[in-house]
Kinemage of the C-alpha trace (Angstrom):
@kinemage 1
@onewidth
@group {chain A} dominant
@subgroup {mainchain}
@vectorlist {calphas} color= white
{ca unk a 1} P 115.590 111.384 102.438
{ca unk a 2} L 115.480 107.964 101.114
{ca unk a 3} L 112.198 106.665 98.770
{ca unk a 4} L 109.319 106.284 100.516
{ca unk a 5} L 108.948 102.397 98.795
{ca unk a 6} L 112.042 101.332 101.000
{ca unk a 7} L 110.991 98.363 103.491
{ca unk a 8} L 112.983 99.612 106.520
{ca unk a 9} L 114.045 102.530 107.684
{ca unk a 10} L 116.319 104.536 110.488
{ca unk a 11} L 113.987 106.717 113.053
{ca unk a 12} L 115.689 109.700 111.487
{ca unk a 13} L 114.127 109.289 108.257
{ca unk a 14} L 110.296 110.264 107.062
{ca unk a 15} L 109.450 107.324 105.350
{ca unk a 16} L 110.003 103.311 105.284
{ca unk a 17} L 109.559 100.994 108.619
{ca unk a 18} L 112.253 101.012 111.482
{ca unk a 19} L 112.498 98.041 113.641
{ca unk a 20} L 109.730 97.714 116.276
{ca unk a 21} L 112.747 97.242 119.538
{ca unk a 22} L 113.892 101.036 118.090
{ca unk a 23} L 110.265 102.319 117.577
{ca unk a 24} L 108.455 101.401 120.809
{ca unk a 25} L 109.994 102.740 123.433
{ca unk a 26} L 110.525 106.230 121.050
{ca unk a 27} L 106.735 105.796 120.547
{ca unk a 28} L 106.180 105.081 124.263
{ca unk a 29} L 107.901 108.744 125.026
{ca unk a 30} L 105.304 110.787 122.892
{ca unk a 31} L 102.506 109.360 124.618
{ca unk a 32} L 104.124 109.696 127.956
{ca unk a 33} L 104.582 113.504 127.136
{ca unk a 34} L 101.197 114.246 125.524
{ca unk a 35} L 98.205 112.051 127.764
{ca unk a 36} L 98.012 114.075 130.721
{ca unk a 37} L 97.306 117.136 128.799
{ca unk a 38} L 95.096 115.846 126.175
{ca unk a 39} L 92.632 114.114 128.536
{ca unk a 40} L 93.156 116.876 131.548
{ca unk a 41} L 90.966 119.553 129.365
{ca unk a 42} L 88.056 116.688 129.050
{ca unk a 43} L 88.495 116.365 132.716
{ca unk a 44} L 87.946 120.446 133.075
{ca unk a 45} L 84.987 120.603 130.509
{ca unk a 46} L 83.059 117.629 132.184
{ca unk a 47} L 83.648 119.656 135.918
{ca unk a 48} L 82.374 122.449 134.259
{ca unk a 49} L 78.915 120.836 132.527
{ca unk a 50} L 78.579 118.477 135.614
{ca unk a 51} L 78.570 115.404 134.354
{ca unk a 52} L 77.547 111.881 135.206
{ca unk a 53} L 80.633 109.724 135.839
{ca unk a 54} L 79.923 107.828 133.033
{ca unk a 55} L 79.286 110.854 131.022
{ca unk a 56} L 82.772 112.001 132.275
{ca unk a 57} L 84.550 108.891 131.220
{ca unk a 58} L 83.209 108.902 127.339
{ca unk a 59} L 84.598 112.025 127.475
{ca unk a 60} L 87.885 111.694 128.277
{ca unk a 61} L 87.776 108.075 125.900
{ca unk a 62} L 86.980 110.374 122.687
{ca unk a 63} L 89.575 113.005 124.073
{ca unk a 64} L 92.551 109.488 123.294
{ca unk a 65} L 90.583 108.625 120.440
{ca unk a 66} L 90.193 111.747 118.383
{ca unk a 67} L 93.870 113.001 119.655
{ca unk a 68} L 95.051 109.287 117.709
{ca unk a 69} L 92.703 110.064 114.731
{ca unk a 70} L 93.858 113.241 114.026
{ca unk a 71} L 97.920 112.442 114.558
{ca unk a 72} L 97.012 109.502 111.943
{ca unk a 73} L 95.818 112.625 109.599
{ca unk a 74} L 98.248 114.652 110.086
{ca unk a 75} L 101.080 111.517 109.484
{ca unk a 76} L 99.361 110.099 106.933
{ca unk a 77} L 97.678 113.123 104.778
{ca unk a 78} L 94.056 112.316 102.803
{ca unk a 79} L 94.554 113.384 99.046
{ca unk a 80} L 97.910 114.879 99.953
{ca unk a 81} L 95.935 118.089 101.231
{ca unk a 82} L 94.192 117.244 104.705
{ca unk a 83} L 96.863 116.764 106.913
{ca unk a 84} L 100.482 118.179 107.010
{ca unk a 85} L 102.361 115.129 106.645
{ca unk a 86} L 104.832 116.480 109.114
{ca unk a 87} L 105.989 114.369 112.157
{ca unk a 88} L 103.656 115.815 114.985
{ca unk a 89} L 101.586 114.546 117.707
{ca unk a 90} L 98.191 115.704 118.344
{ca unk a 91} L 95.725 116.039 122.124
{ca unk a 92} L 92.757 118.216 122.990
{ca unk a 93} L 94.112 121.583 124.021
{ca unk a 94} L 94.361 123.988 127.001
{ca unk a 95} L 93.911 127.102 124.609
{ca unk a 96} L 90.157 126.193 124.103
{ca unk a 97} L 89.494 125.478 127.703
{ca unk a 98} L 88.242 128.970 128.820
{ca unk a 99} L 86.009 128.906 126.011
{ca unk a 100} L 84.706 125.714 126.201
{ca unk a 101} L 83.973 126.314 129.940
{ca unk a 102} L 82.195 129.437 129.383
{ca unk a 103} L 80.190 127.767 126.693
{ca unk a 104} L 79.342 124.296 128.745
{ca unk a 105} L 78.465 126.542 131.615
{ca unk a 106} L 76.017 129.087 129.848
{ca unk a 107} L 74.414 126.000 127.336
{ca unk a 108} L 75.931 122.689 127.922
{ca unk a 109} L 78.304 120.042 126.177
{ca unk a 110} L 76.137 119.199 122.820
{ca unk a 111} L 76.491 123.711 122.290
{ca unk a 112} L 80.374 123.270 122.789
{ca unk a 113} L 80.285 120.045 120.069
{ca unk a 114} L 77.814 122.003 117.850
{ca unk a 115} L 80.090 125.357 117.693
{ca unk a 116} L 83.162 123.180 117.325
{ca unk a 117} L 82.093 121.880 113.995
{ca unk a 118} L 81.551 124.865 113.017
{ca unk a 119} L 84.994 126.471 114.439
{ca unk a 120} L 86.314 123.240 112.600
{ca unk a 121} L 84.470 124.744 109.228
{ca unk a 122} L 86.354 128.083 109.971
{ca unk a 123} L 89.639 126.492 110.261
{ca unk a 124} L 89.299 124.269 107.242
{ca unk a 125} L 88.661 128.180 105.155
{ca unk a 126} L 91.840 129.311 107.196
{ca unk a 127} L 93.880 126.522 106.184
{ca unk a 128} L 93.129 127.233 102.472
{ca unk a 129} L 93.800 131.256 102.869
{ca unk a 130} L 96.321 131.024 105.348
{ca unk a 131} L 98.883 132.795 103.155
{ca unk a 132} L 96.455 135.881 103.352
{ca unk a 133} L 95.929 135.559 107.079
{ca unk a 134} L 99.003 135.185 109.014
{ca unk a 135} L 100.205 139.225 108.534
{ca unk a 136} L 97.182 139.430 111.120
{ca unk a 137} L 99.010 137.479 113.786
{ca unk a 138} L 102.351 138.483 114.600
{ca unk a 139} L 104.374 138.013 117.648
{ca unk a 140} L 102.622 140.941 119.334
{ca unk a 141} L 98.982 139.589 118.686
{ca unk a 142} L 99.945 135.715 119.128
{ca unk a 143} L 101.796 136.239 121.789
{ca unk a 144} L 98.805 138.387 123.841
{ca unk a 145} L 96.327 135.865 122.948
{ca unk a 146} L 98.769 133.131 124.415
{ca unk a 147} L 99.509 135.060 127.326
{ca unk a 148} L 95.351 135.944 128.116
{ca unk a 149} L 94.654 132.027 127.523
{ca unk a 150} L 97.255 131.250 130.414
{ca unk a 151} L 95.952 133.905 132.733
{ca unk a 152} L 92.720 132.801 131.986
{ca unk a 153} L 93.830 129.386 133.254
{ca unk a 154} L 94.789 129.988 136.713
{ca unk a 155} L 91.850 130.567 138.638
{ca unk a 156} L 90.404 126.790 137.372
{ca unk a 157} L 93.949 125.382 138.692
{ca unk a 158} L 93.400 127.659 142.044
{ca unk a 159} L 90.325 126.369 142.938
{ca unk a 160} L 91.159 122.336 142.068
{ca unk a 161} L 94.245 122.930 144.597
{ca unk a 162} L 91.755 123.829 147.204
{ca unk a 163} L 89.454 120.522 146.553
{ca unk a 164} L 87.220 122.646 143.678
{ca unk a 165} L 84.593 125.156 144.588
{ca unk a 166} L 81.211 124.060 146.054
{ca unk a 167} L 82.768 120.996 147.666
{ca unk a 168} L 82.764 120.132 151.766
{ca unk a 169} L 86.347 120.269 151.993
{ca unk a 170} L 87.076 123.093 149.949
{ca unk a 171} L 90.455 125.347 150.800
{ca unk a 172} L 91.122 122.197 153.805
{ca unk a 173} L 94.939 122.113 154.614
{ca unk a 174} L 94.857 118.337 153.516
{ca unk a 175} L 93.662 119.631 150.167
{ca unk a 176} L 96.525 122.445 150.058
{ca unk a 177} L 99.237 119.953 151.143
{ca unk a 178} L 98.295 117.478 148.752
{ca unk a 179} L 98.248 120.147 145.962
{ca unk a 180} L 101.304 121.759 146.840
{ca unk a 181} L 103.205 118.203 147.243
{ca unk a 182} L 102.368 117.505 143.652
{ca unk a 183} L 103.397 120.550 142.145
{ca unk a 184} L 106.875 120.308 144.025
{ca unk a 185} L 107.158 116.960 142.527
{ca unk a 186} L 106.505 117.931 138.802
{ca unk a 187} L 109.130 121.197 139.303
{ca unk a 188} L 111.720 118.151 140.741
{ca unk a 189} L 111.900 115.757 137.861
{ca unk a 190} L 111.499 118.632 135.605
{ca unk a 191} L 114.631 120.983 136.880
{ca unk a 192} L 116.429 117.697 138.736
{ca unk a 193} L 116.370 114.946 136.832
{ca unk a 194} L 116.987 114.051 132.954
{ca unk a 195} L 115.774 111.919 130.727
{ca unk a 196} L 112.772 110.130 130.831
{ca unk a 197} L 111.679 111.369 134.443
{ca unk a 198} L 112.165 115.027 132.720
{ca unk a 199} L 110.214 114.271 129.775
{ca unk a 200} L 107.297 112.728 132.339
{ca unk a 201} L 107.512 115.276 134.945
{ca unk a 202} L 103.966 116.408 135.078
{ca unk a 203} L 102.987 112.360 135.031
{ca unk a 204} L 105.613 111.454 137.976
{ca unk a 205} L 104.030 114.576 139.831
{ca unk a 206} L 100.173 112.907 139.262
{ca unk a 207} L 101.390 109.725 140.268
{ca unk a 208} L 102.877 110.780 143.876
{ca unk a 209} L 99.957 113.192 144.430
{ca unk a 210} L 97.564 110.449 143.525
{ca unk a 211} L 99.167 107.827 146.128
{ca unk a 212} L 99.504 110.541 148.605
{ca unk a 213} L 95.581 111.438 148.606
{ca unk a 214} L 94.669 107.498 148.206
{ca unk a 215} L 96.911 106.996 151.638
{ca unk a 216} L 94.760 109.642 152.765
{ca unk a 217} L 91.549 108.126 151.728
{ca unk a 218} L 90.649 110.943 149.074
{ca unk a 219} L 90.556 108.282 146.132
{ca unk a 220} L 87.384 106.104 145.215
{ca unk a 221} L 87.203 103.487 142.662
{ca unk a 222} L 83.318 102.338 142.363
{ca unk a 223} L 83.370 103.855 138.938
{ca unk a 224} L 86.414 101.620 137.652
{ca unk a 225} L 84.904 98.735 138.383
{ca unk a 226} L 81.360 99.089 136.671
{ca unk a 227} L 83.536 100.123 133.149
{ca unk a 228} L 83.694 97.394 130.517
{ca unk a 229} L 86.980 96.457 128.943
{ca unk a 230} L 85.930 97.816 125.803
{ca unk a 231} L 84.071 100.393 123.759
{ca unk a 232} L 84.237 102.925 121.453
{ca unk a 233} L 83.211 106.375 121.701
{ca unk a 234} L 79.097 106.597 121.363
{ca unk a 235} L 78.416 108.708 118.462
{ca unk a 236} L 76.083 111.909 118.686
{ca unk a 237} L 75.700 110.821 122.972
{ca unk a 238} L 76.440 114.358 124.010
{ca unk a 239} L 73.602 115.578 121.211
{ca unk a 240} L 74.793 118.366 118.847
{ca unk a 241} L 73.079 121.875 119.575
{ca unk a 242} L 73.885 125.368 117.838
{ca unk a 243} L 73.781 128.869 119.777
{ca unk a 244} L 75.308 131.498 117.585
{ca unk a 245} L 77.051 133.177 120.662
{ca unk a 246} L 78.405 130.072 121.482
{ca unk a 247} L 79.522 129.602 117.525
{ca unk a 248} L 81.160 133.014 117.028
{ca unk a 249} L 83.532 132.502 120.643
{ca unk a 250} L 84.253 129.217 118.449
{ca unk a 251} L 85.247 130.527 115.659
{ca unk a 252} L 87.224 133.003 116.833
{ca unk a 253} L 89.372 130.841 118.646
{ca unk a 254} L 89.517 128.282 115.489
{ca unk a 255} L 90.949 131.052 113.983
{ca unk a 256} L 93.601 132.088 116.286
{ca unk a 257} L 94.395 128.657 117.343
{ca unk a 258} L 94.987 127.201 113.608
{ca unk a 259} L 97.458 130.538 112.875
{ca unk a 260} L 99.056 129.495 116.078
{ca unk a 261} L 99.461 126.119 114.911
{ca unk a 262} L 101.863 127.885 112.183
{ca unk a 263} L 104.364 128.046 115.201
{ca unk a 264} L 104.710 124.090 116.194
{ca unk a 265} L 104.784 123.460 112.266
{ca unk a 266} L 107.344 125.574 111.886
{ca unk a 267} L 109.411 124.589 114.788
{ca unk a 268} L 109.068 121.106 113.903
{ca unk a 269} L 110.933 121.312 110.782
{ca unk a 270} L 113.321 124.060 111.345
{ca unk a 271} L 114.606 121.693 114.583
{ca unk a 272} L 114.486 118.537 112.702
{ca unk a 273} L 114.381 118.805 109.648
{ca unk a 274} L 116.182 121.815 108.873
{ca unk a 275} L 114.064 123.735 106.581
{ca unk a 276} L 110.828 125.888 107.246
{ca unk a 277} L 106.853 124.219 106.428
{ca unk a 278} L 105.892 124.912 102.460
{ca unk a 279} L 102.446 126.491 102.375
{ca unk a 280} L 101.507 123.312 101.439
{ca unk a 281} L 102.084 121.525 104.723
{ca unk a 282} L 100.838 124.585 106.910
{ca unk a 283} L 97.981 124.762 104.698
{ca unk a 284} L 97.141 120.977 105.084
{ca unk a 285} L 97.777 120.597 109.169
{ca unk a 286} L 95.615 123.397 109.665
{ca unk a 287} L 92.665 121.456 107.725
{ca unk a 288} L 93.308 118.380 108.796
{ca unk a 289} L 92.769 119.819 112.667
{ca unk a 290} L 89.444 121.850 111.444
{ca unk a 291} L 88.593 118.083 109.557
{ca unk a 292} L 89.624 115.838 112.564
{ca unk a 293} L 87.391 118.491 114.623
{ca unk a 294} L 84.604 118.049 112.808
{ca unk a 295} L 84.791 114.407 113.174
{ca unk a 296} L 85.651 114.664 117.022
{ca unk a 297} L 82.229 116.474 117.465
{ca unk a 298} L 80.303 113.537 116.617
{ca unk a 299} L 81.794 111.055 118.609
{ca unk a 300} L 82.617 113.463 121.842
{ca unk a 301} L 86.176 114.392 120.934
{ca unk a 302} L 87.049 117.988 121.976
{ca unk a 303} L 89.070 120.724 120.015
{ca unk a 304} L 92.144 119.706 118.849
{ca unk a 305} L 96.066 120.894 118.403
{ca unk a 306} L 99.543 120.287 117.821
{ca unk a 307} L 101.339 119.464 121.379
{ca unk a 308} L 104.094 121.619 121.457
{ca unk a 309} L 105.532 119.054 124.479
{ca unk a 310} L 105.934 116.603 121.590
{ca unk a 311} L 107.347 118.901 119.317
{ca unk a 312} L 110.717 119.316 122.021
{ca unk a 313} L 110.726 116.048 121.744
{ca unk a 314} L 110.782 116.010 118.066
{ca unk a 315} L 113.334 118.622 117.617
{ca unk a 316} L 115.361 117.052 120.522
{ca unk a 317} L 115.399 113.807 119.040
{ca unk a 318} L 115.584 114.320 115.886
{ca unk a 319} L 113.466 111.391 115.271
{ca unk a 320} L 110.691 112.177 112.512
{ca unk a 321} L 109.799 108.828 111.004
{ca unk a 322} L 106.205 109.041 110.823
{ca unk a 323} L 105.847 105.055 111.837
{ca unk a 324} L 107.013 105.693 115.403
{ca unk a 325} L 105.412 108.794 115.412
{ca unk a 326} L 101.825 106.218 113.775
{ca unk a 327} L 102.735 103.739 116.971
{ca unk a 328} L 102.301 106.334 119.226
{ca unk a 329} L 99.087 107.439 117.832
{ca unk a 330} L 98.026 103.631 117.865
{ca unk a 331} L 98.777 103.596 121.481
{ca unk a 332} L 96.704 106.779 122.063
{ca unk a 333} L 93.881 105.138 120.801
{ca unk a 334} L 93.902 101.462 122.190
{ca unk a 335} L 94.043 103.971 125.197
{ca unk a 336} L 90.851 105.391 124.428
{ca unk a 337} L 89.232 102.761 123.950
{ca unk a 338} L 89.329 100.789 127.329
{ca unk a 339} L 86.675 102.511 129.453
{ca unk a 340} L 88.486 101.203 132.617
{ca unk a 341} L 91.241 102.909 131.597
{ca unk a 342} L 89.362 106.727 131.487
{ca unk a 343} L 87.409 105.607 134.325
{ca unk a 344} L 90.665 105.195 136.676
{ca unk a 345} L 91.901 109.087 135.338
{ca unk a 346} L 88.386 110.311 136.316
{ca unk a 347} L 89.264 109.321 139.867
{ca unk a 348} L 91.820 112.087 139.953
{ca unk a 349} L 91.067 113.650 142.954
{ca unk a 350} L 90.526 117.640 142.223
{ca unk a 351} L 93.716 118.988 144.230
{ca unk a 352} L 95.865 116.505 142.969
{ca unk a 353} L 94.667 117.607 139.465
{ca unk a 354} L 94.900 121.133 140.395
{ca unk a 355} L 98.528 120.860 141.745
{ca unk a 356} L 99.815 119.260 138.383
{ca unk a 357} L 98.366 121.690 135.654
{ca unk a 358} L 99.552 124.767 137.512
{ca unk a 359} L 102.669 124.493 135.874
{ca unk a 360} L 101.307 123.624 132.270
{ca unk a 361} L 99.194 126.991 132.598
{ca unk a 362} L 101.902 129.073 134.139
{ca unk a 363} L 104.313 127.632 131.309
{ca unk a 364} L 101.763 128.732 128.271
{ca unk a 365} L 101.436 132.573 130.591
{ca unk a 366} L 105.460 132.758 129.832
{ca unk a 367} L 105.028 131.627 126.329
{ca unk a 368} L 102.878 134.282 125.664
{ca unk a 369} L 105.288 136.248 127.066
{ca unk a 370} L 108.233 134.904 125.147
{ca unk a 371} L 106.616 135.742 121.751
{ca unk a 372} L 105.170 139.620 122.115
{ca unk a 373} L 108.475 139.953 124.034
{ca unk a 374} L 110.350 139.258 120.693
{ca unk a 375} L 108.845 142.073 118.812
{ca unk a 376} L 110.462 144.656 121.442
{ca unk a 377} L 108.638 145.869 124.367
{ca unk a 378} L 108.036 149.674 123.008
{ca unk a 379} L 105.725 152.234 124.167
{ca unk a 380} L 103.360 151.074 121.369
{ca unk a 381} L 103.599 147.424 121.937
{ca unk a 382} L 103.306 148.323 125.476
{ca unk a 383} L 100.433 149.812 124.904
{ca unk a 384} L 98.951 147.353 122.735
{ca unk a 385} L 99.414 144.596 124.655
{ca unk a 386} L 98.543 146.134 128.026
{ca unk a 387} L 95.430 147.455 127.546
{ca unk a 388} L 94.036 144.303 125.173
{ca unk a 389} L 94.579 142.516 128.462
{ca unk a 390} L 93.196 144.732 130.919
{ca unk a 391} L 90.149 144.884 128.959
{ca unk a 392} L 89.610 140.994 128.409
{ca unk a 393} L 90.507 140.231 131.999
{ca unk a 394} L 88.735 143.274 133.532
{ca unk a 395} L 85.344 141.987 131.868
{ca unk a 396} L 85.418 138.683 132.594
{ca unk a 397} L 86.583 139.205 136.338
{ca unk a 398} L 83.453 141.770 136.502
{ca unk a 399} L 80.079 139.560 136.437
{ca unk a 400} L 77.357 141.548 134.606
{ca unk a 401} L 79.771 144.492 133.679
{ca unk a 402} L 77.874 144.164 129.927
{ca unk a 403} L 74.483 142.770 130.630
{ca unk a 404} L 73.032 146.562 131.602
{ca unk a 405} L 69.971 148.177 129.935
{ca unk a 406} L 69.843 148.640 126.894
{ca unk a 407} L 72.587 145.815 125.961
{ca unk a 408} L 71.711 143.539 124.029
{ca unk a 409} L 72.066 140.054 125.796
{ca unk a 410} L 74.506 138.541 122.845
{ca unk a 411} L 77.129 140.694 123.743
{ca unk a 412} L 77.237 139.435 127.398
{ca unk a 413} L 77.535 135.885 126.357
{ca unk a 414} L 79.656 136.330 123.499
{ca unk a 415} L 82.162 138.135 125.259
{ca unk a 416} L 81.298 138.677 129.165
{ca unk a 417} L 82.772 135.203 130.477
{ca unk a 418} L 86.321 134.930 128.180
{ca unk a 419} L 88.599 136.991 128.050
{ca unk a 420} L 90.596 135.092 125.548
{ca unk a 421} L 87.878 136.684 122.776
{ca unk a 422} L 88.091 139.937 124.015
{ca unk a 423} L 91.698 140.392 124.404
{ca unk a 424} L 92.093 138.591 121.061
{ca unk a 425} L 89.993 141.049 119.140
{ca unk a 426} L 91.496 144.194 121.098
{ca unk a 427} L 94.818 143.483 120.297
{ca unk a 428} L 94.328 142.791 116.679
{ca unk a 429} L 92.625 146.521 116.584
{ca unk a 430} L 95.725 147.544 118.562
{ca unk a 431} L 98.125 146.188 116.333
{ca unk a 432} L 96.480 147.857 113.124
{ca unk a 433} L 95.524 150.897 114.034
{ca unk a 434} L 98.295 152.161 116.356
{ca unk a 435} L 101.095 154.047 114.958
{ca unk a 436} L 104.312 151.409 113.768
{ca unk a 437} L 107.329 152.007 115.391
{ca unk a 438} L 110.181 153.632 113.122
{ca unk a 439} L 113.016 150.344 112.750
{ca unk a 440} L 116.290 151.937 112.802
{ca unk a 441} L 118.219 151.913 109.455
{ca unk a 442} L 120.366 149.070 110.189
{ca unk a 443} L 117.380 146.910 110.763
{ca unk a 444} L 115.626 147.890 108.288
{ca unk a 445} L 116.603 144.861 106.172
{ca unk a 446} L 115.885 142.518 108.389
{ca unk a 447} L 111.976 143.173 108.828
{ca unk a 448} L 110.838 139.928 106.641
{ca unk a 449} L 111.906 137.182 108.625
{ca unk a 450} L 109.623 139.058 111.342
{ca unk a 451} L 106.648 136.683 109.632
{ca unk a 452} L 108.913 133.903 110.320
{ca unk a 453} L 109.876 134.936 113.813
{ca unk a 454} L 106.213 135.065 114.827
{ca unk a 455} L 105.823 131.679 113.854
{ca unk a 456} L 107.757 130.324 116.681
């Protein structure tokens, strides 16, 4: 790697300035990858709390903005500490969706923002004692609470498909077709074509959904016309409110989330940079999420994480230079800050929505998969990950299951409604308590890269 004073630089290094005609369209490619997922869960979360349209658009405008504040961080460390100073891109993420919807649904939008800075607290201690923390979280645990999050997932993408619940048209055959049209599009450019139109499948598969249910009339556009041009995020216009139910769900999934972030760090580097994360930078990405979270919750801007999309197309690429990676996050936030642009997204009709993120939450169900899968499917894991499951689905499928005499009423909101927390806890409990599984000999001497294994 050359010094960081050079003026100019190829894409492939980490430091100095490449030419703008070789950075923009590389640029260009993250944001293509990352913008439908980062602003989808703002899109979910405002459903959920049901907000005004102009409510919904601020949202979705501090979704862009804190996903381009806390790339910056993350590029561009503070103090050499907060931030990892590794080439990723950051979005609001799918894993806190089921929490944030049971949490905007029991107490409203300023409870979510209130327990996030407080999840963002917990992730800032778990950044600093990570080293002590990740034996807690190996393949078997992250890969259950992966798994659970993507379960947890499906019903939401269910009911947009049929035109979302409580609506005049819901379960229509015009919503169905339209919903099933755009999820055949985003499995065609993903498994058909290459390239760009691969990269931008689940985008391509919005488009011709959208155009579909405009032809059809589904598609109205009062709201992009009132929006201004220009604005930034309103601070403190959701309000900031703390429940301590709503905190501990929070800071549970801080937790779990920022040891999960572990995995994109690590794949970033060992695909493109051939070496594994120092404690260092795993210790500083994790704070600078539970820092740019913190932030996020006073201007709107919803939990944060590393996109694993945009790590493919780091390790792909090879392309690390943190000034293309620095465009992109300046094009995330110009993004966020045109109103008319978040206004046209919130026009999204449901099924259209619905038929797109199907595939993102069936892909993060086989992740889950993928991981507990590589620490061996025994009886024990079995076990384990089977019953962790069953109990954190099985509650929140079974309204009122723990709010019974005699219960007392935090344990219903705490963990009745996600069964992401639940499953999360169970499996931990699992993991620790249940007898280990005897490696054979010739193994034996393999068992420490299992830490590193779990990191993928």
């Amino acid at each position: 790697m050359k010094d960081a004073s050079k003026k100019t630089a190829s894409v492939f290094e980490w430091n100095g300035v490449p030419s703008l005609k070789e950075s923009f369209p590389l640029a260009l490619q993250h944001v293509v990858a990352m913008v439908v997922g980062c602003i989808t869960p703002a899109i979910l979360v405002a459903n959920t709390t049901n907000m005004s349209t102009e409510d919904k658009t601020l949202l979705i405008q501090a979704a862009l903005v804190i996903a381009a504040i806390s790339t910056a961080l993350q590029l561009f460390p503070i103090f050499g500490r907060i931030g990892a100073g590794l080439p990723i891109i950051m979005g609001v993420s799918f894993a806190y969706v089921p929490t944030l919807q049971a949490i905007g649904a029991e107490f409203g939008i300023a409870t979510i923002l209130g327990a996030q800075i407080c999840g963002g607290i917990a992730a800032v201690l778990v950044g600093i004692f990570i080293k002590y923390l990740r034996p807690l979280f190996p393949p078997l645990v992250a890969g259950t609470v992966v798994f659970t999050i993507g379960l947890s997932l499906y019903p939401v993408a269910v009911k947009y498909m049929a035109g979302n619940a409580g609506s005049e048209n819901y379960g229509s055959p015009l919503n169905w077709g339209i919903a099933l049209l755009t999820m055949a599009a985003v499995v065609f450019f993903n498994y058909f074509t290459k390239g760009f139109c691969k990269l931008a499948s689940i985008l391509f598969g919005l488009i011709i959904g959208y155009i579909v249910a405009l032809c059809c009339g589904m598609v109205s556009f009062d709201s992009v016309g009132s929006s201004g041009w220009f604005q930034f995020p309103m601070p403190m216009h959701f309000g900031i409110s703390f429940e301590a139910t709503a905190i501990i769900s929070m800071v549970i999934m801080y937790v779990v989330n920022s040891v999960q972030a572990i995995g994109d760090l690590s794949s970033t580097t060992s695909g493109a940079m051939d070496r594994m994360p120092t404690d260092k930078e795993l210790s500083g990405g994790i704070i600078g999420n539970g820092v740019s979270s913190i932030l996020g919750a006073f201007i709107g801007g919803l939990p944060t994480a590393t996109f694993s999309q945009n790590v493919g197309i780091v390790t792909v690429t090879k392309v690390i230079n943190r000034v293309v990676l620095g465009i992109a996050a300046a094009i995330i936030l110009i993004a966020g800050l045109i109103p008319k642009f978040a206004a046209i997204l919130t026009t999204i009709p449901y099924c259209v929505l619905g038929g797109a993120t199907i595939m993102v939450f069936a892909s993060i169900t086989m992740t889950g998969i993928k991981l507990f899968l590589t620490a061996g499917l025994t009886p024990r894991n079995s076990t384990a990950v089977g019953l962790a499951v069953a109990i954190g689905v099985g509650i929140s499928q079974s309204a009122g299951c723990l709010a019974g005499p005699g219960m007392p009423t935090w344990v219903s909101e705490i963990f009745g409604s996600s069964s992401v927390i639940v499953s999360t806890i169970f499996v931990i409990i699992f993991n620790l308590v249940l007898p280990k599984d005897k490696a054979p000999q010739s193994e034996t001497k393999k068992e420490p890269q299992t830490t590193e294994t779990s990191t993928k």
